[in-house]
C-alpha positions in Angstrom: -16.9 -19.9 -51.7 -16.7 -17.8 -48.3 -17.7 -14.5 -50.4 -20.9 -16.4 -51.9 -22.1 -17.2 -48.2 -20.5 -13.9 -47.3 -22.8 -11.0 -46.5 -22.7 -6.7 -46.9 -22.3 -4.0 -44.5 -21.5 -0.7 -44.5 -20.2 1.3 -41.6 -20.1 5.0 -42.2 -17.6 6.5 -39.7 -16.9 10.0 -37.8 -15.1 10.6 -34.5 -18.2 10.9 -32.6 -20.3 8.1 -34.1 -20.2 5.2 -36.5 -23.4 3.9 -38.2 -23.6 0.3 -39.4 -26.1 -1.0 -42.0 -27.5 -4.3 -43.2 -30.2 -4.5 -45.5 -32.2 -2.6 -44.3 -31.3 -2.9 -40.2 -29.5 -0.1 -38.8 -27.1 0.8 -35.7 -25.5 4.0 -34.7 -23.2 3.6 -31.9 -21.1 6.8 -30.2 -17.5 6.3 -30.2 -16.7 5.6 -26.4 -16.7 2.4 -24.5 -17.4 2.2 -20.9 -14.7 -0.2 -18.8 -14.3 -1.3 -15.2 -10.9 -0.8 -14.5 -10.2 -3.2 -11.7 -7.4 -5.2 -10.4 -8.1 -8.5 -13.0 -7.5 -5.7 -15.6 -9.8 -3.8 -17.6 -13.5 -5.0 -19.3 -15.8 -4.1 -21.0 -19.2 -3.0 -19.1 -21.0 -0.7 -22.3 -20.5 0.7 -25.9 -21.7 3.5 -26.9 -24.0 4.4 -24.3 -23.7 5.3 -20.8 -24.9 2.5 -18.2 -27.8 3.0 -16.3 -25.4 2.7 -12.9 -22.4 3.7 -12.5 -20.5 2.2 -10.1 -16.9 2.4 -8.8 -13.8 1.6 -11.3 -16.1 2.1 -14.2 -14.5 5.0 -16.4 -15.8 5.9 -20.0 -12.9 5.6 -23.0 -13.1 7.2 -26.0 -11.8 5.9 -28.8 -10.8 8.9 -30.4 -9.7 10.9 -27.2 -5.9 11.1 -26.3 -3.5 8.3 -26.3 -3.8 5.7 -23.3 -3.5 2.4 -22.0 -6.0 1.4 -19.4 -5.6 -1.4 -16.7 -3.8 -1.1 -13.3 -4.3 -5.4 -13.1 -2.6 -8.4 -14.3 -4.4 -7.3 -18.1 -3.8 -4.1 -19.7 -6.3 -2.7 -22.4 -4.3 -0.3 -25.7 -6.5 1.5 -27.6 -6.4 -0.9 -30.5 -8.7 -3.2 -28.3 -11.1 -1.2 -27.5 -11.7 -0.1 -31.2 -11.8 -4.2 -31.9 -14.0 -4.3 -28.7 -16.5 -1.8 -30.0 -16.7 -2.7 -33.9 -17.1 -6.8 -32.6 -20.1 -5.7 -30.4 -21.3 -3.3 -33.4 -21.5 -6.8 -35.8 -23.0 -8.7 -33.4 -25.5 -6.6 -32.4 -26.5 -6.0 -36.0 -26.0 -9.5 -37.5 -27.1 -11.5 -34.4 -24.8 -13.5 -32.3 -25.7 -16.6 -33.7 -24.5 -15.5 -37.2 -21.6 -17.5 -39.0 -20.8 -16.2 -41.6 -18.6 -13.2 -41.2 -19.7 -10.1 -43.3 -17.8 -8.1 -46.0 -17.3 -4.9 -45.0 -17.3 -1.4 -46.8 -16.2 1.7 -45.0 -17.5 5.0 -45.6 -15.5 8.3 -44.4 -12.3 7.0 -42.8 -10.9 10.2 -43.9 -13.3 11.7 -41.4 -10.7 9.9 -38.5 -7.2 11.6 -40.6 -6.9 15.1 -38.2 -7.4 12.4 -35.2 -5.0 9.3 -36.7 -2.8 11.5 -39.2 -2.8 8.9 -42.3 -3.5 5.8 -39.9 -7.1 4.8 -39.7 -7.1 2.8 -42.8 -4.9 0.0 -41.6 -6.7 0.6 -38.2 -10.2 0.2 -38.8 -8.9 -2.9 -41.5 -7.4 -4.9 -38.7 -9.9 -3.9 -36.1 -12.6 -4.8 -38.1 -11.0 -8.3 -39.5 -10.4 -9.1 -35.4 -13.8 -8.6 -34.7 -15.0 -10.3 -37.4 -15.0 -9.6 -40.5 -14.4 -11.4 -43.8 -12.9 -8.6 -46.3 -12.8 -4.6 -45.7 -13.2 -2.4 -48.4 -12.7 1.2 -48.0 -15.3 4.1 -50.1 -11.8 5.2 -51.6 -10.9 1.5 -52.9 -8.3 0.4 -50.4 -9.4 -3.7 -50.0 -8.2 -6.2 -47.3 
């Protein structure tokens, strides 16, 4: 029943930018978050674009730069979250953030991610993209969630 309700995107992925698709709306989004970094822990202040102020604690993350763990509070932020972070503000903005039904996802390019993730970004971007919302991930090279 869900997959009769359920809706199609695409999301065609590189390290420096993924591009989600709809119909026939359309959002590119650069891989990097921006986070204030404060005592509570870290949150989320942009995504893929730098704020129009800056101000102190805020430092930019890439998802696809080295290994680290932000947060010098009571809530530390991994990597994993931020990708979730970015792909859940990627649906909403696209789908609206009033939609309900969560969107069956195809994934183009995840090999483009291997030299960064070494044999990894499949099961990555699967559970980051079902934690931000979506209903079944199918990858270009027939891996399905």
């Amino acid at each position: 029943m869900v997959r009769f309700f359920s809706h199609a995107m695409t999301v065609h992925v590189s390290p420096e930018a993924f591009t989600f698709s709809s119909g026939t709306a359309s959002v590119l989004l650069h891989t990097f978050l921006y986070l204030y970094d404060g005592p509570e822990g870290a949150r989320v202040v942009s995504v893929g674009e730098v704020p129009a102020q800056l101000s102190a604690g805020v430092v930019r993350f890439d998802l696809f730069g080295g290994a680290k763990r932000l947060g010098n509070g009571k809530a530390r932020i991994a990597n994993g979250e931020c990708l979730e972070a970015f792909l859940r503000f990627a649906i909403q903005r696209l789908e609206g953030r009033t939609t309900m039904v969560r969107p069956s996802v195809r994934v183009v390019g995840a090999e483009n991610l291997d030299h960064i993730l070494h044999g990894f970004q499949i099961p990555l971007l699967r559970q980051a993209l079902e934690a931000a919302g979506a209903h079944r991930v199918v990858f270009e090279d027939g891996h399905a969630a």
